[in-house]
KELUMKE-952909 format. One record per residue (C-alpha): residue number from 1; residue in one letter; x, y, z. Coordinates in steps of 0.25 Angstrom, whole numbers. Layout:
# residues N
+-----+------+-------+-------+-------+
| pos | code |    xx |    yy |    zz |
+-----+------+-------+-------+-------+
| NUM |    A |     X |     Y |     Z |
...
+-----+------+-------+-------+-------+
***
This chain:
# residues 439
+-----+------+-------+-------+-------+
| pos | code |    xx |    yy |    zz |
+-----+------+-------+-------+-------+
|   1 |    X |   -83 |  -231 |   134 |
|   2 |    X |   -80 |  -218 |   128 |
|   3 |    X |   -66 |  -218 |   130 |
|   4 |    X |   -66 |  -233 |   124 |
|   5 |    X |   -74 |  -229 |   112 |
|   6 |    X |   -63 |  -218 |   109 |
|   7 |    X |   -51 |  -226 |   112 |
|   8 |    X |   -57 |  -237 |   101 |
|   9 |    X |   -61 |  -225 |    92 |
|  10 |    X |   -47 |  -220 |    93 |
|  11 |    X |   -39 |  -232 |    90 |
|  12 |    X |   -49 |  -234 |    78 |
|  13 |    X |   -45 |  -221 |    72 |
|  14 |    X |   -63 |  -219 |    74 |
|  15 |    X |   -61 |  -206 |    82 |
|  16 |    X |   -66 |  -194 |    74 |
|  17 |    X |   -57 |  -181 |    79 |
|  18 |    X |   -59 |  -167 |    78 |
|  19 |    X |   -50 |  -155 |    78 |
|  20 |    X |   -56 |  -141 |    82 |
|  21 |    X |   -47 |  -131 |    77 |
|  22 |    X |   -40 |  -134 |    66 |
|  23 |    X |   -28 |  -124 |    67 |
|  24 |    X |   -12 |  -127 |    70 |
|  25 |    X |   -17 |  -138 |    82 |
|  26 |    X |   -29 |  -143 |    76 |
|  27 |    X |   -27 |  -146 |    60 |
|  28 |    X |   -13 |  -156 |    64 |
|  29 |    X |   -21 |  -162 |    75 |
|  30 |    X |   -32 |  -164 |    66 |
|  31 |    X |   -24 |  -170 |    55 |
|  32 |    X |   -16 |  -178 |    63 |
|  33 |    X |   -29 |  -185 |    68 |
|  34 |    X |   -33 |  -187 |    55 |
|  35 |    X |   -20 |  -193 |    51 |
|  36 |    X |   -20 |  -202 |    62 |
|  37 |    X |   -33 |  -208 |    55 |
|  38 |    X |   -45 |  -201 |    62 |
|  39 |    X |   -57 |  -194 |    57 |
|  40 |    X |   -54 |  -179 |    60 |
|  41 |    X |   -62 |  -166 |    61 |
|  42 |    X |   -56 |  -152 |    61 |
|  43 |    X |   -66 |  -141 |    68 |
|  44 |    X |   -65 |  -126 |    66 |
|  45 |    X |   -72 |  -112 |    64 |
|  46 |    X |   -62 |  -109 |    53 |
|  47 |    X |   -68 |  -113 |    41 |
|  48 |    X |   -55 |  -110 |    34 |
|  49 |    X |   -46 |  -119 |    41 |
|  50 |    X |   -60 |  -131 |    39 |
|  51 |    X |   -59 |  -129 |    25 |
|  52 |    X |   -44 |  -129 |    24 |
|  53 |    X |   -45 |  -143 |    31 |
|  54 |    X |   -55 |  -149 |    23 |
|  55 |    X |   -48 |  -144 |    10 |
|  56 |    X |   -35 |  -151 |    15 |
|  57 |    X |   -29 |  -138 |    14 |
|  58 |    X |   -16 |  -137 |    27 |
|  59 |    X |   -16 |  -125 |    34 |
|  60 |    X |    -7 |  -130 |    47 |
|  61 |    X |     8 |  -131 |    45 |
|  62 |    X |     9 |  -143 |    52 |
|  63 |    X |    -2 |  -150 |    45 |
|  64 |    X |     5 |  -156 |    33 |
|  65 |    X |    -6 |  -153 |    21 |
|  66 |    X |    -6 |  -168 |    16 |
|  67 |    X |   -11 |  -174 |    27 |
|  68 |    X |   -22 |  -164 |    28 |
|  69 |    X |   -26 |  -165 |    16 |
|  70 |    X |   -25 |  -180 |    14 |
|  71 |    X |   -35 |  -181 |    29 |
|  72 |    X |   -44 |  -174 |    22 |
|  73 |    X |   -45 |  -179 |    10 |
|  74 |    X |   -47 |  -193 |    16 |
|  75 |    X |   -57 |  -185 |    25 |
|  76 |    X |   -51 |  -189 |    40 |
|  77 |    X |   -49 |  -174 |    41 |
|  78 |    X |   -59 |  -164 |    40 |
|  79 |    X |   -64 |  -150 |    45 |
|  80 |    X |   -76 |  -142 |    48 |
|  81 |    X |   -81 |  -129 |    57 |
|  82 |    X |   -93 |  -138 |    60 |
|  83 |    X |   -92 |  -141 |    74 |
|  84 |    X |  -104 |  -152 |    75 |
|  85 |    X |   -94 |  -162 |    69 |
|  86 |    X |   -88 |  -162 |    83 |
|  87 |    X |  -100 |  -172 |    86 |
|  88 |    X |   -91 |  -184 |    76 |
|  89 |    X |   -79 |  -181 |    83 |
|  90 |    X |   -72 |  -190 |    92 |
|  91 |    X |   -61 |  -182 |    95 |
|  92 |    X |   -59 |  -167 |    97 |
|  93 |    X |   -47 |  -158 |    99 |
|  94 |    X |   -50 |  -144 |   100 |
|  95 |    X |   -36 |  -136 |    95 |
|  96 |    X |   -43 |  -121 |    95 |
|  97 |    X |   -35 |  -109 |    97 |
|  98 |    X |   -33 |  -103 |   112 |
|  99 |    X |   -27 |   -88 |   108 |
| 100 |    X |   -25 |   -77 |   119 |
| 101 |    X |   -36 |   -67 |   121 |
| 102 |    X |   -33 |   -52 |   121 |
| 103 |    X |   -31 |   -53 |   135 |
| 104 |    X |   -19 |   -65 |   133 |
| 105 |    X |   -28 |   -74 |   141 |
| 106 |    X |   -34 |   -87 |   134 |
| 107 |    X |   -43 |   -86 |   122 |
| 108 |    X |   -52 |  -100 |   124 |
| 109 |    X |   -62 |   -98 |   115 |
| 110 |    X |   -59 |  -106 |   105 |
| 111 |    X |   -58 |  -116 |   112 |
| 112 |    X |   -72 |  -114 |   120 |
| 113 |    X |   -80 |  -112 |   107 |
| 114 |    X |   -72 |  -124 |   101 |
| 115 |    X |   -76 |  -132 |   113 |
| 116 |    X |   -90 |  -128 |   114 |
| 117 |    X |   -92 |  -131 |    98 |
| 118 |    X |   -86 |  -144 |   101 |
| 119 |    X |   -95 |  -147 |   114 |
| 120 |    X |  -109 |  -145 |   105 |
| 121 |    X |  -105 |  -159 |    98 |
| 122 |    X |   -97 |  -165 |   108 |
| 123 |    X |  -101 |  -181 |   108 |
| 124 |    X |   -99 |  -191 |   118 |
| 125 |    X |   -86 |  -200 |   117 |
| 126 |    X |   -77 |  -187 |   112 |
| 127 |    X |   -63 |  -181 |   115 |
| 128 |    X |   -61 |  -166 |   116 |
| 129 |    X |   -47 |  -161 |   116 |
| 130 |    X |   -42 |  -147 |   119 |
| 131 |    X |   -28 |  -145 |   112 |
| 132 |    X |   -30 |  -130 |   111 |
| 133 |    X |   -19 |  -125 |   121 |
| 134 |    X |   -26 |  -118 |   133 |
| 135 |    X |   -27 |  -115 |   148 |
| 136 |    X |   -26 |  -127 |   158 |
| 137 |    X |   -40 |  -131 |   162 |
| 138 |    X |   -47 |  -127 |   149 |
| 139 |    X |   -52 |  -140 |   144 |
| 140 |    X |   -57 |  -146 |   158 |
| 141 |    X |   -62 |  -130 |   163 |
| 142 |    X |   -66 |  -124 |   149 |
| 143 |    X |   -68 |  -136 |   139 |
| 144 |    X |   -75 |  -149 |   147 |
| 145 |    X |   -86 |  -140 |   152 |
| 146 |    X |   -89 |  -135 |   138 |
| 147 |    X |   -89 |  -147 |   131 |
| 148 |    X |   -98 |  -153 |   143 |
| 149 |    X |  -106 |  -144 |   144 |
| 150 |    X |  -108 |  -143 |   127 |
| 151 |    X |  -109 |  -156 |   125 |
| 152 |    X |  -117 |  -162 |   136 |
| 153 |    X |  -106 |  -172 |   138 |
| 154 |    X |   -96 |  -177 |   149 |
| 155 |    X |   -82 |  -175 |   149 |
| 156 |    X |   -74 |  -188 |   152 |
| 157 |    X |   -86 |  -195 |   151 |
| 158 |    X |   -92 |  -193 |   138 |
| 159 |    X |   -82 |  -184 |   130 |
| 160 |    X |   -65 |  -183 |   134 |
| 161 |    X |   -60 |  -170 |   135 |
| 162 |    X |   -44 |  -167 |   135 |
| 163 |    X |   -33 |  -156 |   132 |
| 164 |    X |   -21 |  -160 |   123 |
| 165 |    X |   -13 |  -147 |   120 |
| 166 |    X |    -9 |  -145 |   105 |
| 167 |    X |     8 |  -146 |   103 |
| 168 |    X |     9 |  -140 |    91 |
| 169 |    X |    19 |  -132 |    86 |
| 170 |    X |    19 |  -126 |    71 |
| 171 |    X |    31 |  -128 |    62 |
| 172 |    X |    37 |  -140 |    71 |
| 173 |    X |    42 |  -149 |    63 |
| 174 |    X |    44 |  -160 |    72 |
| 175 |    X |    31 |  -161 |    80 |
| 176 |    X |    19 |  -158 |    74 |
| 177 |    X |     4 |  -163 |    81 |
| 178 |    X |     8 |  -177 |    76 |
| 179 |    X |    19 |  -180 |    85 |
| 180 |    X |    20 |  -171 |    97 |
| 181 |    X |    14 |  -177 |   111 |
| 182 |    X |     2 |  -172 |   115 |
| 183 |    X |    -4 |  -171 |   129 |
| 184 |    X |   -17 |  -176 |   133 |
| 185 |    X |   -26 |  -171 |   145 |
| 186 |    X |   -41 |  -174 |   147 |
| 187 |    X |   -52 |  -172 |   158 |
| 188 |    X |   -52 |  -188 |   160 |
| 189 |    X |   -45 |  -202 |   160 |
| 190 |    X |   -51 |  -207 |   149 |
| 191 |    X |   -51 |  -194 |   141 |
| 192 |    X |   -36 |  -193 |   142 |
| 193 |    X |   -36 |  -208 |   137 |
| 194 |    X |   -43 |  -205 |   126 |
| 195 |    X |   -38 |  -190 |   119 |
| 196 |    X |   -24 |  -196 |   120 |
| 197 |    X |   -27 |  -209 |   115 |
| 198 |    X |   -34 |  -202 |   104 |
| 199 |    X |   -20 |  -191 |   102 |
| 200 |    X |   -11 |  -205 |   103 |
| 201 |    X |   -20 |  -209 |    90 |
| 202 |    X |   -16 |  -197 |    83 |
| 203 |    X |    -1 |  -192 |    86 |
| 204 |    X |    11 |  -198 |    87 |
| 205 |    X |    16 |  -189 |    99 |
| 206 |    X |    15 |  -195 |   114 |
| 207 |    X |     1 |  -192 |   121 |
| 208 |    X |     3 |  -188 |   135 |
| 209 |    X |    -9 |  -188 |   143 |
| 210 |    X |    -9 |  -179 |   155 |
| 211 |    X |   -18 |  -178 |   168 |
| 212 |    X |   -28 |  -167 |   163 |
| 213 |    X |   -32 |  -157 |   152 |
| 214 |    X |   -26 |  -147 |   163 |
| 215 |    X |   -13 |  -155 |   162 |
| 216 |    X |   -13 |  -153 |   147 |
| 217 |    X |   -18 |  -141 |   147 |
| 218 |    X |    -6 |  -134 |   156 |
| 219 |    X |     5 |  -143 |   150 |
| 220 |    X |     2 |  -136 |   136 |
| 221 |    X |     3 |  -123 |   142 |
| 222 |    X |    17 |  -127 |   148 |
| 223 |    X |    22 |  -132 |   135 |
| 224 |    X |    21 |  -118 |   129 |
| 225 |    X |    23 |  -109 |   143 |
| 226 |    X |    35 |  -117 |   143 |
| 227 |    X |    39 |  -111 |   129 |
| 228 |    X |    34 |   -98 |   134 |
| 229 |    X |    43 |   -97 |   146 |
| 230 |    X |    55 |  -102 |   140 |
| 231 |    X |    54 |   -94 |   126 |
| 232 |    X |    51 |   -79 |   137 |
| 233 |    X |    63 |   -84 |   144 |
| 234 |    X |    73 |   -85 |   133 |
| 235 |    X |    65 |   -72 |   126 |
| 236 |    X |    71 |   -65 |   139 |
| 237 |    X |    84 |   -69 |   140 |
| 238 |    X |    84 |   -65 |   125 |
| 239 |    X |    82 |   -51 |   129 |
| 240 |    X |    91 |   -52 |   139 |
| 241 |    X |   103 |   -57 |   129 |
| 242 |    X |   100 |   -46 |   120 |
| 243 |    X |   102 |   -36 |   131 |
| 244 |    X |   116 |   -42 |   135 |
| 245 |    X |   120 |   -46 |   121 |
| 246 |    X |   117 |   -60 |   122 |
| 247 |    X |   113 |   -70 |   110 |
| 248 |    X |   100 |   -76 |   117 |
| 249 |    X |   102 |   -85 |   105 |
| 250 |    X |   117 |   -90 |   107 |
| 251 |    X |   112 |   -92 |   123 |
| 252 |    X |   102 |  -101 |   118 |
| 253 |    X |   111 |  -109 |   110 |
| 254 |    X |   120 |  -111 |   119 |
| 255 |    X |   108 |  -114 |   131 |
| 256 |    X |   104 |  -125 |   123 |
| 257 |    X |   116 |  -132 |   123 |
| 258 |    X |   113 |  -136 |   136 |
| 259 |    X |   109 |  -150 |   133 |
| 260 |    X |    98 |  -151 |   146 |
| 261 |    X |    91 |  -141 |   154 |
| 262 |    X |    87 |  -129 |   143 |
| 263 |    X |    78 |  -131 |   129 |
| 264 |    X |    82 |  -117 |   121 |
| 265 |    X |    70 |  -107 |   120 |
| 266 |    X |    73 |   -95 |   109 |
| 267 |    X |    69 |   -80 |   110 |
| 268 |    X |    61 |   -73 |    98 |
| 269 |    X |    50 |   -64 |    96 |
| 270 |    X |    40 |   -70 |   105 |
| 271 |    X |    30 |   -81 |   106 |
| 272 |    X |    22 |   -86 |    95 |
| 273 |    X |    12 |   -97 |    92 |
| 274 |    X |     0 |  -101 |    99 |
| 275 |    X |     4 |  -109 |   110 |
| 276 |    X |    16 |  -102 |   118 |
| 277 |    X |    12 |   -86 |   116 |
| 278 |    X |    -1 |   -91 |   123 |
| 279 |    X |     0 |  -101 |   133 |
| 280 |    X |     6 |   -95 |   145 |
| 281 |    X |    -5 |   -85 |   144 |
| 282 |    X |   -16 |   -97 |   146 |
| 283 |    X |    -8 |  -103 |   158 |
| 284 |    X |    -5 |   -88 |   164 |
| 285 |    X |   -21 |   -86 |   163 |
| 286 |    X |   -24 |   -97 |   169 |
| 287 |    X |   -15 |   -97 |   180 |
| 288 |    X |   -23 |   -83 |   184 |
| 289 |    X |   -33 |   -91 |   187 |
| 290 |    X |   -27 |  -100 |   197 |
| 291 |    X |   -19 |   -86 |   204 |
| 292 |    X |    -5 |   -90 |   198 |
| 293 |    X |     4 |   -81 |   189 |
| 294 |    X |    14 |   -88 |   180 |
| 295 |    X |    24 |   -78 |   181 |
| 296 |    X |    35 |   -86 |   173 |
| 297 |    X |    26 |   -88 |   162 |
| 298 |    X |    20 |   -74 |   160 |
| 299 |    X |    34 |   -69 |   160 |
| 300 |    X |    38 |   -75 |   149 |
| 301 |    X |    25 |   -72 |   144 |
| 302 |    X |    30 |   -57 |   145 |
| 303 |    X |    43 |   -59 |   140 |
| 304 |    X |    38 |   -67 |   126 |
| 305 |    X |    27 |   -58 |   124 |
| 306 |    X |    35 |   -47 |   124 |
| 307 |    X |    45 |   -53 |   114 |
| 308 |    X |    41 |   -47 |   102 |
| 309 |    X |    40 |   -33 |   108 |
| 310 |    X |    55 |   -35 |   112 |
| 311 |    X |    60 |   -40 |    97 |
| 312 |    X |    51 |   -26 |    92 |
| 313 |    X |    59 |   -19 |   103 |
| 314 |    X |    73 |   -26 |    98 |
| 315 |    X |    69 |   -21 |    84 |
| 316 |    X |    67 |    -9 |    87 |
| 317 |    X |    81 |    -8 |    94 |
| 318 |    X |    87 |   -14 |    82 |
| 319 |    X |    81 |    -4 |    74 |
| 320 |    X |    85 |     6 |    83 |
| 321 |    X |   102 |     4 |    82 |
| 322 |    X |    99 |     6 |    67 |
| 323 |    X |    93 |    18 |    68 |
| 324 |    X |    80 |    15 |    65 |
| 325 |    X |    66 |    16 |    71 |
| 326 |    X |    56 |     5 |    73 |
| 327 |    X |    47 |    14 |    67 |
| 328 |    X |    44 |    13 |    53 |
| 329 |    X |    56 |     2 |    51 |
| 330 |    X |    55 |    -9 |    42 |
| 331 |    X |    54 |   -22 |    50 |
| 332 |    X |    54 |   -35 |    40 |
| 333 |    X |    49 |   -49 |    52 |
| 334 |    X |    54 |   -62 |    45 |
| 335 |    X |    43 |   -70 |    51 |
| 336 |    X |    30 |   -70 |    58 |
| 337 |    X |    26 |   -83 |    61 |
| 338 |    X |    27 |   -88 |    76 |
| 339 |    X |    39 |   -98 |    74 |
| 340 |    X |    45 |  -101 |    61 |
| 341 |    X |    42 |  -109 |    49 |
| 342 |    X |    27 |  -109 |    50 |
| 343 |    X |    15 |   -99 |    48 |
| 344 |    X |     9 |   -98 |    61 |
| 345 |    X |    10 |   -84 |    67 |
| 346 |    X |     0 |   -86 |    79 |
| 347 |    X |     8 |   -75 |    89 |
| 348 |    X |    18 |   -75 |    81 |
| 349 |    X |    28 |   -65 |    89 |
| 350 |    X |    32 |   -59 |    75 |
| 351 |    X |    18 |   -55 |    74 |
| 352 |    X |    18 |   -46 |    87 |
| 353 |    X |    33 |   -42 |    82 |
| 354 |    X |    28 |   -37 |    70 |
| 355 |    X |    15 |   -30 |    79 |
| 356 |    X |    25 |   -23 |    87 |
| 357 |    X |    35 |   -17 |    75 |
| 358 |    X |    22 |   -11 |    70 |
| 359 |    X |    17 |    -5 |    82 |
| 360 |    X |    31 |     4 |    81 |
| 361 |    X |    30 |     6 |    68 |
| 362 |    X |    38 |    -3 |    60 |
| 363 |    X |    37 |    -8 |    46 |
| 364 |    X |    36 |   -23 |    48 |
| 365 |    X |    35 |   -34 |    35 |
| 366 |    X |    37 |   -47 |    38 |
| 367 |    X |    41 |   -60 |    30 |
| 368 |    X |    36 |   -74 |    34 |
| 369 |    X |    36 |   -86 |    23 |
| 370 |    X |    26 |   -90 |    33 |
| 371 |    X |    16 |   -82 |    36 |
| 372 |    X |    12 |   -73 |    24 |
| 373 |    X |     1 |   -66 |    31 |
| 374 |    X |    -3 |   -64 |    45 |
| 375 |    X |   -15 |   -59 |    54 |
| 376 |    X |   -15 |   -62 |    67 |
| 377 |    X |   -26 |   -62 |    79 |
| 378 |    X |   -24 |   -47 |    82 |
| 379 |    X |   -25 |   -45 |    65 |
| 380 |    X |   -11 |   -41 |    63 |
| 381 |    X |    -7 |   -45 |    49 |
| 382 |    X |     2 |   -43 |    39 |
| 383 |    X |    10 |   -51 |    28 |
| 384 |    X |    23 |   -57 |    26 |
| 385 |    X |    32 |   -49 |    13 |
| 386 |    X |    32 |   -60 |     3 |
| 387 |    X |    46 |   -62 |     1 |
| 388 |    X |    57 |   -60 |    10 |
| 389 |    X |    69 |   -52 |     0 |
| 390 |    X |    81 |   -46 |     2 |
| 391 |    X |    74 |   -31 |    -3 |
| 392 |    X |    64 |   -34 |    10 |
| 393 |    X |    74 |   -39 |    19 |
| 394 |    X |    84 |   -26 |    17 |
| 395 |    X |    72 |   -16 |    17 |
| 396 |    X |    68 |   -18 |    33 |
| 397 |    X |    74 |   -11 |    42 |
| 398 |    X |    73 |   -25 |    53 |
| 399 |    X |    71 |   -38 |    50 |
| 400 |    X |    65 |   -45 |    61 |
| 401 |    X |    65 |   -62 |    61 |
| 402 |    X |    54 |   -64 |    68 |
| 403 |    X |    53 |   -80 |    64 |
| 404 |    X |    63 |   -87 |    60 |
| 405 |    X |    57 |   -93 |    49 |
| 406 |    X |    67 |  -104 |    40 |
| 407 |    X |    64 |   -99 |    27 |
| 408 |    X |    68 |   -85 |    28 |
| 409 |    X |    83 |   -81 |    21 |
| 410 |    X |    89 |   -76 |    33 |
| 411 |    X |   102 |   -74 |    27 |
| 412 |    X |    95 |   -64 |    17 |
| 413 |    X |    88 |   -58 |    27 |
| 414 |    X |   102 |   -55 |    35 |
| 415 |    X |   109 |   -49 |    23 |
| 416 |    X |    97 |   -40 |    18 |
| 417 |    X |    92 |   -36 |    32 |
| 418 |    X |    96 |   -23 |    39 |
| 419 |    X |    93 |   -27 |    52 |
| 420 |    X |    87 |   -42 |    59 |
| 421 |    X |    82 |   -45 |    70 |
| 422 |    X |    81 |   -59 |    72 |
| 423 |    X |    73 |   -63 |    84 |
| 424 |    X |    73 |   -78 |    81 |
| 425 |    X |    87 |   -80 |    79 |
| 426 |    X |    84 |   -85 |    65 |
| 427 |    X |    96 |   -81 |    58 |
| 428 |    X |   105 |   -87 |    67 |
| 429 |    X |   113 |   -93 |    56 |
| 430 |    X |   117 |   -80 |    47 |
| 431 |    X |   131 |   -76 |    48 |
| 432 |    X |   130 |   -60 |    46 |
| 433 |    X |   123 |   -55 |    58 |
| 434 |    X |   127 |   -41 |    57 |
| 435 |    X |   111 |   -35 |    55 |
| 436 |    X |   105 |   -46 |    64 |
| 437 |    X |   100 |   -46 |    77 |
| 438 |    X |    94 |   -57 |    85 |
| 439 |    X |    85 |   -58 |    97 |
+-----+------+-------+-------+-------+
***
């Protein structure tokens, strides 16, 4: 009967969704519902962020601001920090943060006080969707119990209960939450039925539903060990090519030429982002618990990690063959942001780039059209220069390219600079390459 009601409710465009946490996954997921003609509720403790939505006011990149603004002012899209409205919903995906600790094991407590706000008003006839990216086993060992146990309610019988793993990757312009395909696992039959008919409703991608939440749960941490492994692999060869006087770059070129059999990985300062810095280190801890060690994957774990030392170390060489000492040298970063064109900085390598030429005493500026200011979690901050001139460029002693942003006058750059290091090959294209040096 329930599942009937929620199928008819779906197909009717009657299903009242809600987001719980409204940050780079959860505002486009919540826009996009809207846009596909359902109600929708965003939930979160910044009031900030709830008052920027109910203003229409965009604050996602990848959200374009007339939609949002349109949604609400027809009122399919609102936001509030009051939880109680769980209790009108029909549908919710919970898309809160899951960060490392201190001790790089997983940080679930977003997630569990999300969960637990969400279980006080949990009613019967609900879905409950984790796309927060975590360890396998989370929503059937850590979520089902709460929400049970909260609610007074039974999973499978009187609520669904799934796990579809966010795919979002900032900046892209291809695929955005609208059209990529999204993998559906939940604790029953009929729940599975449900949450993907209720996803098939609102994106354009493929919905593929696998056997379990586990299922989903592990095949998003593949996605992004994947990356992981493949990105500390060519970051070692990288060395290596430097040490014997090797382009890793025209190696790569010419790898990819191979029309089957390799997909071209690139070296750089490290990992950024939330996903793949982060997700090895949830299936690593939880491998513990079952006595395995993922030796491959904490490798290159090792080896990415310790990218940014290695570019502060080449830096410092560079320095050195010109006579000059780390210490007190005047470092000029093009670029903090974790990948280019956009402002998201969340363990941006640069960021630990920039930590690591201080600890030695550098003088380090940086310029990012993107990112005027940052703080990050460990509250290191700084701010960008405002304009990128010729005077700045020729008064560091090291230019460092540390993103390769698009709108950044690299020829300038090459004729004014002293000394670049490029480690993201983003001045490939200019000529003169007397004062540059790559990864």
């Amino acid at each position: 009967m329930i599942k009937e009601n929620l199928l008819r409710k779906i197909e009717n465009r009657t299903i009242i969704a809600g987001v719980v946490g409204l940050g780079y996954v959860g505002l486009p997921l919540a826009v996009e519902k809207a846009k596909a003609g359902f109600k929708t509720i965003g939930f979160d403790i910044q009031s900030l962020k709830v008052n920027m939505v109910n203003e229409g006011h965009n604050y996602i990149g990848d959200v374009v601001d007339a939609d949002l603004e349109r949604l609400v002012k027809v009122g399919r899209l609102s936001a509030t920090t009051n939880f109680s409205f769980i209790k009108d919903v029909d549908f919710i995906a919970i898309c809160v943060p899951t960060p490392l600790d201190a001790h790089q094991e997983p940080d679930i407590s977003y997630v569990r006080d999300s969960v637990t706000s969400v279980a006080k008003y949990l009613k019967t006839g609900s879905m409950v969707v984790l796309e927060s990216t975590t360890y396998p086993g989370t929503t059937e060992e850590l979520i089902k119990p709460i929400l049970e146990e909260g609610s007074g309610l039974i999973c499978g019988q009187d609520f669904y209960l799934g796990f579809s793993p966010e795919r979002v990757d900032p900046g892209n312009l291809l695929y955005k939450t609208k059209n990529t395909p999204k993998v559906v696992g939940a604790c029953s039959s009929d729940g599975a039925e449900v949450i993907s008919a209720m996803y098939r409703a609102v994106l354009d991608g493929e919905v593929f539903t696998v056997s379990s939440p586990a299922v989903a749960e592990m095949e998003k941490i593949l996605e992004n060990t994947y990356r992981n492994v493949n990105i500390g692999l060519i970051n070692e060869i990288g060395r290596l090519c430097n040490e014997m006087g090797i382009s890793v770059w025209e190696v790569i070129d010419a790898a990819k030429t191979k029309p089957y059999g390799f997909q071209p990985f690139y070296p750089g300062p490290g990992l950024g982002g939330h996903c793949i810095p982060l997700d090895p280190y949830y299936l690593t801890w939880k491998a513990r618990e079952y006595g395995f060690h993922t030796t491959l994957i904490e490798n290159s774990m090792v080896i990415n990690d310790s990218q940014p030392q290695y570019c502060v170390n080449r830096a410092i060489h560079i320095l050195n063959r010109r006579k000059k000492a780390i210490n007190g040298a005047k470092i000029l970063m093009l670029g903090v942001s974790y990948k280019q064109d956009i402002n998201d900085y969340r363990e941006s390598p640069a960021i630990r780039v920039m930590k690591e030429l201080r600890k030695v005493g550098a003088d380090v500026q940086y310029y990012d059209p993107w990112v005027p200011e940052f703080i990050n979690m460990y509250g290191q901050s700084a701010k960008s220069i405002k304009s990128l001139t010729s005077e700045v460029v020729a008064a560091a002693d090291l230019v460092m390219i540390t993103t390769a942003h698009q709108n950044v006058d690299y020829e300038m750059v090459q004729k004014n600079a002293s000394m670049i290091f490029d480690t993201k090959n983003a001045m490939a294209n200019i000529k003169n390459r007397d004062n540059i040096e790559v990864l």
